[in-house]
Structures are given as structure tokens and as C-alpha cells.
NUPADO-755149 format. One record per residue (C-alpha): x, y, z; residue in one letter; residue number from 0. Coordinates in nm, 3 decimals. Example, Ala and Ser with C-alpha at 12.3 -4.5 7.8 and 13.67 -1.06 7.14 Angstrom:
<rs>
xx:1.230, yy:-0.450, zz:0.780, aa:A, i:0
xx:1.367, yy:-0.106, zz:0.714, aa:S, i:1
</rs>
This chain:
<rs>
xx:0.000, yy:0.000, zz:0.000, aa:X, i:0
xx:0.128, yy:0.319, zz:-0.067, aa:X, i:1
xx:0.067, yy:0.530, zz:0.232, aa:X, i:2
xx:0.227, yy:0.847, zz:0.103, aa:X, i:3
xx:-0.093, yy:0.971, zz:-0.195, aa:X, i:4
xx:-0.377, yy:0.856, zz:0.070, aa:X, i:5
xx:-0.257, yy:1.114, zz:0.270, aa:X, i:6
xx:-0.144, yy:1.401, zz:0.066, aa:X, i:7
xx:-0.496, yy:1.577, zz:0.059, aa:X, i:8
xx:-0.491, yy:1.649, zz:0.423, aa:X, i:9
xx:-0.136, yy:1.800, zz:0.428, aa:X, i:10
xx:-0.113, yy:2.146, zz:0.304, aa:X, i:11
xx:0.215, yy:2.271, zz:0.467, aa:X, i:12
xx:0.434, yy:1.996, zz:0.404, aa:X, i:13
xx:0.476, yy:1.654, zz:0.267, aa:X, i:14
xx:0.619, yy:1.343, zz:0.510, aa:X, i:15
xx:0.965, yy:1.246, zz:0.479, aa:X, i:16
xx:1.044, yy:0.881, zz:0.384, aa:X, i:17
xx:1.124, yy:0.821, zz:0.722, aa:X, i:18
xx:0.829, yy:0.985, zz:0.861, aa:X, i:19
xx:0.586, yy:0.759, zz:0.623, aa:X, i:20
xx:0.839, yy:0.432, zz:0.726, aa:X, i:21
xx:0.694, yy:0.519, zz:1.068, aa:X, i:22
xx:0.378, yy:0.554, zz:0.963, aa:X, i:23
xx:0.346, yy:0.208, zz:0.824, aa:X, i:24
xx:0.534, yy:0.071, zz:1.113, aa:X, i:25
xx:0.288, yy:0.249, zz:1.343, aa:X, i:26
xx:-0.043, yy:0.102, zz:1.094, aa:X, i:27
xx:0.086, yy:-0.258, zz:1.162, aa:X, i:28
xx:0.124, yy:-0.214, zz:1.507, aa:X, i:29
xx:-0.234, yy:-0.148, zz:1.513, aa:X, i:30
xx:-0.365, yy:-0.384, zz:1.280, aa:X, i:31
xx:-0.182, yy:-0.628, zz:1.497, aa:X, i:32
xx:-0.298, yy:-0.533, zz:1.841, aa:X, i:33
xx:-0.657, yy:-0.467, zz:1.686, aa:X, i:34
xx:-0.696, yy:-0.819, zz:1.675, aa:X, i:35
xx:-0.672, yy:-0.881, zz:2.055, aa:X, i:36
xx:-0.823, yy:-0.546, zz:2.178, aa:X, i:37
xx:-1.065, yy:-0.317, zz:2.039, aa:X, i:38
xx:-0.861, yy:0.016, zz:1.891, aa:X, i:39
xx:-1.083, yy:0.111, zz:1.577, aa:X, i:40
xx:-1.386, yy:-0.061, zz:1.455, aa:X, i:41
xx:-1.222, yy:0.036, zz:1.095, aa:X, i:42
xx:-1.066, yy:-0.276, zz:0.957, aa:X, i:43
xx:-0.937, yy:-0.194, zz:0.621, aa:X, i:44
xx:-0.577, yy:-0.050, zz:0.609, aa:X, i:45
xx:-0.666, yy:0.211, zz:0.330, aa:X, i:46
xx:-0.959, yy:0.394, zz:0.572, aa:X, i:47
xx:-0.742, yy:0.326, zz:0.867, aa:X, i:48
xx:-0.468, yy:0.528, zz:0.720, aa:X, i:49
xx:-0.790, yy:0.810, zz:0.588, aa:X, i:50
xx:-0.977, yy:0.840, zz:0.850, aa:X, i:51
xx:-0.734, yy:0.827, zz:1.136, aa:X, i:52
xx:-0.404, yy:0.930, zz:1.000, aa:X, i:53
xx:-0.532, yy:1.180, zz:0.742, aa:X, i:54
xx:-0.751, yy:1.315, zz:0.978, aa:X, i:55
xx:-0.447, yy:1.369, zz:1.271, aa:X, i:56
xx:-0.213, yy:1.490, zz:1.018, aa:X, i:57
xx:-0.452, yy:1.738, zz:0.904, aa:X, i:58
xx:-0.466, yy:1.860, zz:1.256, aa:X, i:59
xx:-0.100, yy:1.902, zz:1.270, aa:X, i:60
xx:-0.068, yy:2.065, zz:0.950, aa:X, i:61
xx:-0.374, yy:2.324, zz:1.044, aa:X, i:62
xx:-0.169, yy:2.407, zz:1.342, aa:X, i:63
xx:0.125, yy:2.465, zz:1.162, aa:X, i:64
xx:0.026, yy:2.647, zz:0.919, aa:X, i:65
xx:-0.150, yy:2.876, zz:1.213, aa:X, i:66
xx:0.192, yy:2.911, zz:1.383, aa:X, i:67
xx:0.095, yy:2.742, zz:1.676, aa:X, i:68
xx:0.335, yy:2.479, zz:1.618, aa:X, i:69
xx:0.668, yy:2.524, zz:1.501, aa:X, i:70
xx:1.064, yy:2.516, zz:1.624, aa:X, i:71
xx:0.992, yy:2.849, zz:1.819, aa:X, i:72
xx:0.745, yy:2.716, zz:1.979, aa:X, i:73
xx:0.884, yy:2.414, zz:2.088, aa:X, i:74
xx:1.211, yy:2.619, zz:2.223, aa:X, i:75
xx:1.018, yy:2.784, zz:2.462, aa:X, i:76
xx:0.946, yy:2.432, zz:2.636, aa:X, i:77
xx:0.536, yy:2.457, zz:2.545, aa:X, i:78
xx:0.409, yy:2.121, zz:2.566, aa:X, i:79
xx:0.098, yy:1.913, zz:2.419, aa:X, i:80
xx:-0.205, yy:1.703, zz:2.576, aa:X, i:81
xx:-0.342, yy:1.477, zz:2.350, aa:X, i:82
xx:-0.658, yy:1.368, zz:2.606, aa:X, i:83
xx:-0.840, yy:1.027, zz:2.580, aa:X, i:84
xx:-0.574, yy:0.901, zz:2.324, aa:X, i:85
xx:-0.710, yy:0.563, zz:2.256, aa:X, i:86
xx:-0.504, yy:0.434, zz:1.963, aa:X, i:87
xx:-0.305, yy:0.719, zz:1.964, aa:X, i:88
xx:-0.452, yy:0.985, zz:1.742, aa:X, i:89
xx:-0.369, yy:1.223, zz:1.627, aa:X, i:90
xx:-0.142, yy:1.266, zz:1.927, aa:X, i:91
xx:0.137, yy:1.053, zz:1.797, aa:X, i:92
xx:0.087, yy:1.161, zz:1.377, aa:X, i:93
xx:0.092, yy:1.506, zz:1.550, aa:X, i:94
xx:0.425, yy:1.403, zz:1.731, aa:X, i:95
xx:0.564, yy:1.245, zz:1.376, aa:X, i:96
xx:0.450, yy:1.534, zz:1.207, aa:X, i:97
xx:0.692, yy:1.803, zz:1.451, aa:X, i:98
xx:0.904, yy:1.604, zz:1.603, aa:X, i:99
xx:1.063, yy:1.842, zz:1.883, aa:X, i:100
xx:0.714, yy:1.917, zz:2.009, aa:X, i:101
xx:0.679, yy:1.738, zz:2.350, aa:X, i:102
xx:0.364, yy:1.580, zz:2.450, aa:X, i:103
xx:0.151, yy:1.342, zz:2.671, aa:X, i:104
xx:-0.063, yy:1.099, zz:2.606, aa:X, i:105
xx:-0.364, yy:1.108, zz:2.805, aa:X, i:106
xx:-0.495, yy:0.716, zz:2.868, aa:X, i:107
xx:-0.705, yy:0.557, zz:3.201, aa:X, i:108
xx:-0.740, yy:0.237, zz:2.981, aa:X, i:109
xx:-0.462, yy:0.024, zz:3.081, aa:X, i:110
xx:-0.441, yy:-0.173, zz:2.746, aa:X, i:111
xx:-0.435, yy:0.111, zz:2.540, aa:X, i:112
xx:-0.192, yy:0.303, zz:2.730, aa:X, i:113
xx:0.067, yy:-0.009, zz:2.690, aa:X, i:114
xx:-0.026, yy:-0.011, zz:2.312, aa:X, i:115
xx:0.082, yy:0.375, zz:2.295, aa:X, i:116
xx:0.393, yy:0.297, zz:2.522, aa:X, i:117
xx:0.481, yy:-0.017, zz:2.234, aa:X, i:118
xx:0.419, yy:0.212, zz:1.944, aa:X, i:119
xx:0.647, yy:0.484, zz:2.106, aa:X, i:120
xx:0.925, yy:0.238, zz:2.210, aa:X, i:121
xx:0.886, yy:0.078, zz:1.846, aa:X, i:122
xx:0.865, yy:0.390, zz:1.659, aa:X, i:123
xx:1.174, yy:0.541, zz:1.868, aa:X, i:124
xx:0.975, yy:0.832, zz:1.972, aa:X, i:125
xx:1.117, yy:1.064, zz:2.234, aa:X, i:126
xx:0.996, yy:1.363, zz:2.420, aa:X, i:127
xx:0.652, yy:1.219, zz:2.461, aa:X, i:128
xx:0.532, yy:1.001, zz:2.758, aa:X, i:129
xx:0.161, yy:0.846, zz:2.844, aa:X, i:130
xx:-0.027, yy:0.916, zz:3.136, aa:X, i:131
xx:-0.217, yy:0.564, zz:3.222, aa:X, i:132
xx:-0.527, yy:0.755, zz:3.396, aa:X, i:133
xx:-0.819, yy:1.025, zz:3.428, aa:X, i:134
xx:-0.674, yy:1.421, zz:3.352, aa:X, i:135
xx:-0.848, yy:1.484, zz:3.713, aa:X, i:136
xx:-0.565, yy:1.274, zz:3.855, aa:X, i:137
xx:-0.332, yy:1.453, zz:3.626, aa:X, i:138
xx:-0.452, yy:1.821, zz:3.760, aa:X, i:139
xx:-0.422, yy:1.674, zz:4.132, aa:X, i:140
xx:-0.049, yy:1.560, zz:4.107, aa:X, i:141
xx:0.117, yy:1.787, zz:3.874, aa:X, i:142
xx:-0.102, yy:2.057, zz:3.836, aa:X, i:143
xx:0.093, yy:2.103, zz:3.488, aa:X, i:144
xx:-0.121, yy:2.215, zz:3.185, aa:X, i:145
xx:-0.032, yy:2.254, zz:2.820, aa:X, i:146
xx:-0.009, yy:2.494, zz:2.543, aa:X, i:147
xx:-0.176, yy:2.290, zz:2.322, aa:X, i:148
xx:-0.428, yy:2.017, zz:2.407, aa:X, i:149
xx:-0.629, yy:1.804, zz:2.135, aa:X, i:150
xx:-0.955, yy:1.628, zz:2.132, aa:X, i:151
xx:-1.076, yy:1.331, zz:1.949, aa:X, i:152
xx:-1.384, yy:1.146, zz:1.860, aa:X, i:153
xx:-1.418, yy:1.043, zz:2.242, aa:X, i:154
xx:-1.757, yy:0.965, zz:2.416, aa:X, i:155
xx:-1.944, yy:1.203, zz:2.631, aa:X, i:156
xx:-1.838, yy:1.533, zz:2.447, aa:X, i:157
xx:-2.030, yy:1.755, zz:2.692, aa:X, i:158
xx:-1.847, yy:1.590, zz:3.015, aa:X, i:159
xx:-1.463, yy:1.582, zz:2.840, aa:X, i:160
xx:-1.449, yy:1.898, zz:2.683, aa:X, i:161
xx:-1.430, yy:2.090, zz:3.063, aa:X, i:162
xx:-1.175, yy:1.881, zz:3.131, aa:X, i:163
xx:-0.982, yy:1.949, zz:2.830, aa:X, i:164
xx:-1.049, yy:2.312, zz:2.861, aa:X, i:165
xx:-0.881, yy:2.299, zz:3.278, aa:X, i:166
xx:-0.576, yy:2.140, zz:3.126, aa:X, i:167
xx:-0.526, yy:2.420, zz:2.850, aa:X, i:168
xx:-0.287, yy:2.722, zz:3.006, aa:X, i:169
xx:-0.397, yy:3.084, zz:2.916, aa:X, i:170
xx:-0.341, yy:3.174, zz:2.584, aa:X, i:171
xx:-0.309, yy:2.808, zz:2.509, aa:X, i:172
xx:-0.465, yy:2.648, zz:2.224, aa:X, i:173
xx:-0.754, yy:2.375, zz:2.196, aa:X, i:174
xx:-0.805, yy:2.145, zz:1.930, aa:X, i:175
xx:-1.078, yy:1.937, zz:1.831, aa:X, i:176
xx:-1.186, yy:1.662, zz:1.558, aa:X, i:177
xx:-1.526, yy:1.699, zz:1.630, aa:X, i:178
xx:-1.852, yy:1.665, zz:1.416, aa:X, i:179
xx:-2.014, yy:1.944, zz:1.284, aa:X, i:180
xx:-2.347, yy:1.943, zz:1.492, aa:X, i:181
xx:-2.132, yy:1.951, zz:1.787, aa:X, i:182
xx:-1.934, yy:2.316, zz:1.719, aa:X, i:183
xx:-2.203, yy:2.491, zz:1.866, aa:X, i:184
xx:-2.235, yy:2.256, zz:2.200, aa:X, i:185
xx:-1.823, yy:2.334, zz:2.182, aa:X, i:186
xx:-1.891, yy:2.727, zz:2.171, aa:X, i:187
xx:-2.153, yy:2.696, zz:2.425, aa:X, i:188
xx:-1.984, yy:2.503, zz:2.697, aa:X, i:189
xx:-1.681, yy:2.711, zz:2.678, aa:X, i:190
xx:-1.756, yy:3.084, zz:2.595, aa:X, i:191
xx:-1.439, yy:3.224, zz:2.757, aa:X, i:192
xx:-1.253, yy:3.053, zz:2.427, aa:X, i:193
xx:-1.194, yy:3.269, zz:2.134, aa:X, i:194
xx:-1.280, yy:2.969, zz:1.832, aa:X, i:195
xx:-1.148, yy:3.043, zz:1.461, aa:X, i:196
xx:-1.371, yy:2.903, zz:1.237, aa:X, i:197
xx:-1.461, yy:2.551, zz:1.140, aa:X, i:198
xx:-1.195, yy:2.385, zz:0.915, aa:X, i:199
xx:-1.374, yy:2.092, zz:0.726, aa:X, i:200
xx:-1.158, yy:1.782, zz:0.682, aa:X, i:201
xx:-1.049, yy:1.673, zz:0.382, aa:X, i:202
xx:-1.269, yy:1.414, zz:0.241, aa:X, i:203
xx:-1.520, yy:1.410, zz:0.483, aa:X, i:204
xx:-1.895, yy:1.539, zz:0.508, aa:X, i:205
xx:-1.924, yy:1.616, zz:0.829, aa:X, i:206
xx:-1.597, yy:1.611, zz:1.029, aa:X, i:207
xx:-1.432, yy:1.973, zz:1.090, aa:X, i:208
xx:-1.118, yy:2.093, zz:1.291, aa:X, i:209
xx:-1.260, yy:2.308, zz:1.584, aa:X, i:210
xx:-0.983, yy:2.566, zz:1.728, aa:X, i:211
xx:-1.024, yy:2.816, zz:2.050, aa:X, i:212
xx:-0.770, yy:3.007, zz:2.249, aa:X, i:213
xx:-0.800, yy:2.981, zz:2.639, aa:X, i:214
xx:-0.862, yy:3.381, zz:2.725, aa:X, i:215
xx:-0.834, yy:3.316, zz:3.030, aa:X, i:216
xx:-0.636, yy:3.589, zz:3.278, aa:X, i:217
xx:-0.621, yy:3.825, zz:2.992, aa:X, i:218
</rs>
């Protein structure tokens, strides 16, 4: 399969290297592998897998690039990601392929799929990101630390989560959500102290959009 055209319409700032799609495809047979023994993604074929997740994270990271809000700068002054409820991994780790000096956490309470995201970061050879096996409430309690950017995917009970993801965003901080389209206005409602650009649609899709705010908070 070749990964590298199935994902060129959701990158508009800059194609993968060779060794960035190599770690791709070592990263899709990871999960194809531990699919089989726990539930990751009810997608099955490689082809959507690499769409629908992948293209999706990448376009994330890409969006955010092409914003500003990540780039070497920004990763010199020591600001940090939160990718919450990681599941698989995405688009936390594309996002960590895609700018590799940016450091992160993954956010996981689900024991087997924080030791799948600990596998593909020890197989990939990932470093500067690290995977929090449990709830962001337990994160807040013992470190207190939040994030400059923090990104949101496809996880269940929206209207609980996103409060949660908005207390781990720092002021000024960024963030980002892979949300449906009906729920943009249930994002703008639950959090009006966020300043949201508008809707980016995702490449490919009908109703998925990119959903960015800045925390205003202490301004």
C-alpha cells in the first residue's frame, strides 16, 4: 500500500519524509496487529485506517502549523501538548511524527491502550513524549501542569470531556478538536471564555471539521 498519496490531501504545509511515512506504516501494523486482541478502531481496512485516522491527525498538525501554533519556536520555549483520551493514539502521535521536537503526553485511564501507545512509542523510537495511564483529574491533582496545546478526538461524552480538556489548556493556550459538525455549537456553548477560529472541514469528509479556541483566560 502506498501510504504516502492517501494522505497528501490532508497535508497542506508539508509533505512526510520517507522516514516519517516508514513510521507511519510501522505504526499502521502495530495497530492492525494489536486490533486483533483489543478493540482500537472498529475500521478494519488498512486504506480507511490510514484516511480516517491518519489523514484526519495529520490534518490537525498541519492546520496548526500552518496557524503558527506549532513550530521550532514554539517548541524552544518548552510549550508542551495534551493529546486527552488518546485511545489508539490519534492524532497525538501523527501530530508528534508530524513536529518532532514538540513534547507531548498521552492522556490514557485504559490500561491496554496506554501499553499499546507505550509499544508504538518504544517501536517507533519516539522521544519527548510520555503516556499518562489515567483520568486528567488525577493529572490536575499531582502535577497541576497544563499545556499549550491540548487536542480532542472522537471520544464519548463530548459535553463531560471537553471541561476537562479546557482545565488542562494554560492561558493563551490552544484547543483542538476533531469533532462533528453538529457539535461546534455545543463546543462554543460550553466554553464561551474561548476565542474559536472558524470551522476547518476535513479533507474528504462530510461532516468532520477541525474546531480551534484560544483559552482567554487571565487576559
Amino acid at each position: 500500500m502506498d501510504i504516502a498519496p492517501l494522505l497528501a490531501p490532508f497535508l497542506s504545509t508539508a509533505e512526510l519524509s520517507s522516514a516519517q511515512t516508514e513510521q507511519v506504516r510501522a505504526y499502521l501494523e502495530l495497530l492492525l496487529r494489536w486490533n486483533q486482541k483489543i478493540n482500537l478502531t472498529s475500521v478494519r481496512k488498512p486504506e480507511d485506517i490510514v484516511t480516517r485516522h491518519f489523514g484526519e491527525s495529520f490534518f490537525l498538525a498541519s492546520s496548526l502549523r500552518q496557524m503558527g501554533i506549532i513550530n521550532a519556536r514554539a517548541n524552544d520555549s518548552g510549550a508542551r501538548f495534551i493529546d486527552l483520551g488518546s485511545g489508539a493514539g490519534f492524532p497525538g502521535i501523527p501530530v508528534k511524527i508530524y513536529e518532532p521536537e514538540f513534547h507531548g503526553t498521552l492522556m490514557e485511564s485504559q490500561n491496554k491502550k496506554a501499553t499499546f501507545l507505550k509499544e508504538v512509542i518504544r517501536a517507533l523510537k519516539l522521544t519527548g513524549i510520555d503516556v499518562f495511564n489515567g483520568r486528567a483529574e488525577q493529572w490536575l491533582q499531582s502535577s497541576g501542569a497544563r499545556a499549550s496545546l491540548v487536542t480532542l478526538r472522537a471520544v464519548e461524552r463530548f459535553e463531560r470531556i471537553l471541561p476537562v480538556a479546557a482545565m488542562l489548556t494554560e492561558p493563551k493556550g490552544r484547543l483542538a478538536l476533531l469533532i462533528g459538525s453538529a457539535q461546534v455549537e455545543t463546543a462554543r456553548n460550553l466554553l464561551p471564555s474561548f476565542a474559536w477560529e472558524a470551522p476547518r472541514p476535513v479533507p474528504l469528509s462530510h461532516s468532520r471539521i477541525l474546531l480551534i479556541g484560544r483559552n482567554s483566560e487571565g487576559q
